[in-house]
N, C-alpha and C positions, 0 to 999 in steps of 0.2 A: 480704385478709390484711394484718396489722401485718409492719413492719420486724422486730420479735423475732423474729416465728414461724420467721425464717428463721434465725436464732440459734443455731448447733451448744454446748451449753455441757457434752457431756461424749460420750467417742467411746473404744473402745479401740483400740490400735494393734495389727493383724493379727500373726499368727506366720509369714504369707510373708514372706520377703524380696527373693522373685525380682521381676524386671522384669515389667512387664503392661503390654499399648497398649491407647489407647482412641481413638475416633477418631470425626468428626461432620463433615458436610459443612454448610454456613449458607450461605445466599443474603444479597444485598447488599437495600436494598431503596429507594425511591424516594419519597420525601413528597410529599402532596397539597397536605395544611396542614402549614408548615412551621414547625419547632421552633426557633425563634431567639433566646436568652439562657435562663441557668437562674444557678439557687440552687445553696446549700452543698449537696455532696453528690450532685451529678448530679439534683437536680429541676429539671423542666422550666418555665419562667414560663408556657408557656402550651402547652396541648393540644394534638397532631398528629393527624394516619395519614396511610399508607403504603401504595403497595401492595410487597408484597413479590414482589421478582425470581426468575426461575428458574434462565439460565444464566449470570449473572452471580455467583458462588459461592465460597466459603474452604474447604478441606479441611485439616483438620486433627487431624493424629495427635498424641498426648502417650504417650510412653512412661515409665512411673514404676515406684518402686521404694520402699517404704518405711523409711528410715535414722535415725538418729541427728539428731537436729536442726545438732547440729554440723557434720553432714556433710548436708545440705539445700542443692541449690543447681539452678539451671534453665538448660540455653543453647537459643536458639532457631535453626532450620533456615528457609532457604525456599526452594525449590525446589532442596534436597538441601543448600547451603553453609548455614556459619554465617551469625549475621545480629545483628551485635552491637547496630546500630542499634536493633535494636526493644526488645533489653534493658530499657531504661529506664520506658517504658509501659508494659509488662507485668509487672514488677518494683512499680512502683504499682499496677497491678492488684491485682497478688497481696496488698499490704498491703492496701488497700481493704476485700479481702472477707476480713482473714485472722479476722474476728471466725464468721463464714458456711460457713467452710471452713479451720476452724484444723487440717487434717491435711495442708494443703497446705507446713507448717514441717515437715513430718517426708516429703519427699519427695526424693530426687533426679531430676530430669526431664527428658528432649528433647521440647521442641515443634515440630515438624515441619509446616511449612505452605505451601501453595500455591493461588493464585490461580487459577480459571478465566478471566481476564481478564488481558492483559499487566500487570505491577507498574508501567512504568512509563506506563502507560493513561489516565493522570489520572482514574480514577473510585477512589473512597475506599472503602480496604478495610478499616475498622477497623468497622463494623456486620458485616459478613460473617466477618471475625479474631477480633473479639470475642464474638459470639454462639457461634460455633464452638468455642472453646477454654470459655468459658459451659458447653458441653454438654458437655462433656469434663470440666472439672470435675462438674459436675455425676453425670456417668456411674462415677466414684468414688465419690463419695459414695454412691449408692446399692449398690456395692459393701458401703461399709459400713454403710449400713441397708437392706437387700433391700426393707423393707415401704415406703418412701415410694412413694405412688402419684405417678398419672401428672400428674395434673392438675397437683400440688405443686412436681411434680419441671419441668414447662416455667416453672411460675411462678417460680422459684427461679431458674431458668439465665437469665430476663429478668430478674429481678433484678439478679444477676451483671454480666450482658452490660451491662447501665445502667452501674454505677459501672467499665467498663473506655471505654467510648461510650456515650452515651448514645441515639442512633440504634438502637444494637444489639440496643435489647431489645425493637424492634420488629421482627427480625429470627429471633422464634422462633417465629411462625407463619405461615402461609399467607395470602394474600389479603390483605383489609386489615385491617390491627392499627394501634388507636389506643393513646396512651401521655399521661397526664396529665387531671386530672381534669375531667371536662366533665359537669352534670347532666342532659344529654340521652342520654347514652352507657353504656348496662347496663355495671357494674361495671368502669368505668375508673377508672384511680391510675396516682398519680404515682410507684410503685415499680418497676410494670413495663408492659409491653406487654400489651396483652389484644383478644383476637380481636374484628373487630366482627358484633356480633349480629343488625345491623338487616337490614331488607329490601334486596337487591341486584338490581337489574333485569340480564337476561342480557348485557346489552354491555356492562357493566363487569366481567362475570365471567373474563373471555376479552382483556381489553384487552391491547396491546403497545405495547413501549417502546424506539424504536430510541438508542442512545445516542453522538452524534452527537463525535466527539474533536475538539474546536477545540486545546486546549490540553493534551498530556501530561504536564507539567511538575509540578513541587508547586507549590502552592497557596503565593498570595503571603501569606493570612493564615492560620493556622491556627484550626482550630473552635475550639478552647479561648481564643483570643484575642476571635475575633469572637463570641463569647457574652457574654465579659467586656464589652466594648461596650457592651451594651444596657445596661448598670449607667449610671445617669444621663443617658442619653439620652435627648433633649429629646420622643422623641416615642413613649417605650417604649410608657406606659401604653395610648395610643390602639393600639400594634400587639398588644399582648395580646387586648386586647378584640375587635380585627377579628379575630383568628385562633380567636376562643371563639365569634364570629356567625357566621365562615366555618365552621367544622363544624358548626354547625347547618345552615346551606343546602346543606351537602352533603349529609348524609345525608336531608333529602326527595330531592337530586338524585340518590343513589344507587338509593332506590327507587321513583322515577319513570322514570330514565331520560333524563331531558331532557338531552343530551349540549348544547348550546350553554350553560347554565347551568353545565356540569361545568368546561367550558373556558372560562369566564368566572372562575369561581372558580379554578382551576388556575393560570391565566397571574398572575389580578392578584396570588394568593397569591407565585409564582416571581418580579414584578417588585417586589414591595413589601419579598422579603428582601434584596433587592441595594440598593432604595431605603434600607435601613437603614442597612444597610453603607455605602453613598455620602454618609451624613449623621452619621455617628456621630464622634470625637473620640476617635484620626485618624481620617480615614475612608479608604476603598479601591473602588477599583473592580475589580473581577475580572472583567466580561463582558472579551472583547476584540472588537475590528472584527468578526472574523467569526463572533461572538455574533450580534450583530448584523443581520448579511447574512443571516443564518439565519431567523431570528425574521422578517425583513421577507419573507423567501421564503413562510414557511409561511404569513403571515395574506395573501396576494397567491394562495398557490396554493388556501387555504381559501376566501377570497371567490371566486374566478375559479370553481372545481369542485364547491364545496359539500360535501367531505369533509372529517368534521369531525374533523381533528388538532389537536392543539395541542402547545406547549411548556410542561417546566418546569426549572426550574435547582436545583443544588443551590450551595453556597457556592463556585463557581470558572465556570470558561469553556462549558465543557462543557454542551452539550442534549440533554434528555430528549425525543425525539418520541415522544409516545401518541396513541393511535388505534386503533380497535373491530380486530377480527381481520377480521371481513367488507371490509374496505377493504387489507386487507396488499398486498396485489399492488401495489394502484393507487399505494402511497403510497412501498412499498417502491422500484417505480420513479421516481419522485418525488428520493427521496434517493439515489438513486445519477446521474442523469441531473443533479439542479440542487443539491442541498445537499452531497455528497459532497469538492466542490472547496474549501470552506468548511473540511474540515477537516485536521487535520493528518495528513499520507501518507495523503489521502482516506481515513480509517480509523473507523471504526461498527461497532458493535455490536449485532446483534439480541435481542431480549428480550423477553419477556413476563410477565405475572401466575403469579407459581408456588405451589405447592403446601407452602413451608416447610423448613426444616431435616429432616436423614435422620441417623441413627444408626449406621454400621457397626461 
């Protein structure tokens, strides 16, 4: 689908005036290959996927009312208080898409939201915020056109979810969803998120992803900074390209199975985003020490036992351990017994491969 298709250019405004909620739960979700620097407009410089998380999750209510444009205005909630902070990024959101969803000028609204994951948790709730409120938009709209199907309608809410995150809009379906064009990858774009279609061998089906709190804090650099980054760095064009050859070897690794290939690709992917960031003008380091200790734990307690975990990072301190379900017990114990100390109020997350966003 082109950018127009998504285009609202004529809509009437309802004769209710009463309030209505709508409300959609979106999972957070985790990159393989990881998306680092983009173009005008939230396009990606190079391809990802993801797999997307189960209990790691945003629910989020929007209560609306259809007004006067004059009298159009949104405050946001999270976990029951106001939240004036977020004002501002969703406020741009809402411009963004007002070409997409120009009925969103004639609303007054509460957006009502909360984290399955503590807020201040250090894992990033703006693919799971995003995506969520995506579907909630989204779920008006089709208010006002009952006939868009189903297909249009998740394409659309990734759309969406892109120009509020860009991460997000791999966040509207299950499993793994790649985002950005790769000619090896049935009907991937750079507008949204799209399921992948290829063969999946059954232990990536079922993978889990413990998420390990080094650091709860905000992020020393924000994603919209360290994307800007890559603009002129010295060593961009070479990371596009590895991260367009690393989704090709993954997905034979997907439908093979070869789990030491997976974690080959996985980790070098996880150290080569933080290599960018440690090389870019300024540059930043975000692991911290007991990043570190971590990371030395797992490839110590991989070679010693032969169960094959690995790490991966997203843009701060924080580790993703994955690893097959068949190994949960063994590894489970693992991180509470030697990695648990590493984080902050020995505090993790459990998590696995989920099933996608839900509707209520």
């Amino acid at each position: 689908m082109k950018e127009e298709t998504f285009i609202i250019d004529q809509w009437e405004l309802p004769q209710n005036q009463e309030k209505v909620a709508v409300s959609a739960v979106s999972p957070s979700n985790i990159a393989l290959v990881k998306y680092w620097g983009k173009y005008e407009n939230q396009i990606p410089a190079n391809p990802s996927i993801s797999f997307t998380l189960d209990h790691c999750h945003t629910k989020t209510t929007l209560k609306y009312a259809f007004v006067a444009k004059s009298d159009a205005d949104f405050a946001v909630y999270l976990d029951g208080k106001q939240e004036a902070s977020f004002r501002p990024k969703i406020a741009t959101f809402f411009k963004r898409i007002a070409a997409y969803a120009p009925f969103l000028e004639h609303l007054a609204m509460e957006i009502h939201t909360s984290n399955s994951f503590p807020h201040s948790s250090g894992i990033a709730s703006s693919a799971s915020g995003m995506s969520a409120l995506a579907l909630c938009v989204m779920q008006i709209e089709k208010s006002l056109f009952p006939d868009i199907k189903e297909d249009y309608f998740y394409k659309k809410a990734s759309f969406l979810a892109r120009l509020g995150s860009g991460s997000a809009c791999r966040s509207l379906y299950g499993g793994l969803v790649s985002w950005g064009a790769h000619a090896d990858f049935a009907k991937s774009s750079e507008l949204y998120g799209t399921p992948y279609t290829g063969e999946v061998a059954e232990v990536f089906q079922t993978f889990q992803d413990t998420i390990l709190l080094v650091d709860r804090g905000q992020k020393q650099v924000s994603s919209t900074l360290g994307h800007k980054l890559m603009d002129g760095h010295p060593y961009a064009s070479q990371r596009f390209e590895q991260a367009k050859e690393n989704m090709l070897q993954l997905k034979k690794v997907l439908a093979t199975g070869n789990i030491e290939d997976f974690i080959a690709i996985v980790e070098s992917e996880a150290l080569t985003l933080h290599a960018m960031m440690m090389t870019s003008n300024p540059y930043f380091i975000l692991m911290r020490p007991n990043t570190l200790e971590i990371i030395q734990h797992i490839w110590a307690y991989r070679k010693e036992t032969g169960v094959p975990l690995c790490f991966t990072l997203d843009a701060g301190a924080n580790v993703h351990l994955l690893y097959p379900e068949k190994n949960k017990t063994k590894v489970q114990e693992f991180i509470q017994k030697k990695l648990a100390k590493f984080c902050e109020n020995e505090a993790f997350i459990h998590d696995a491969v989920g099933n996608g966003p839900k509707i209520h």
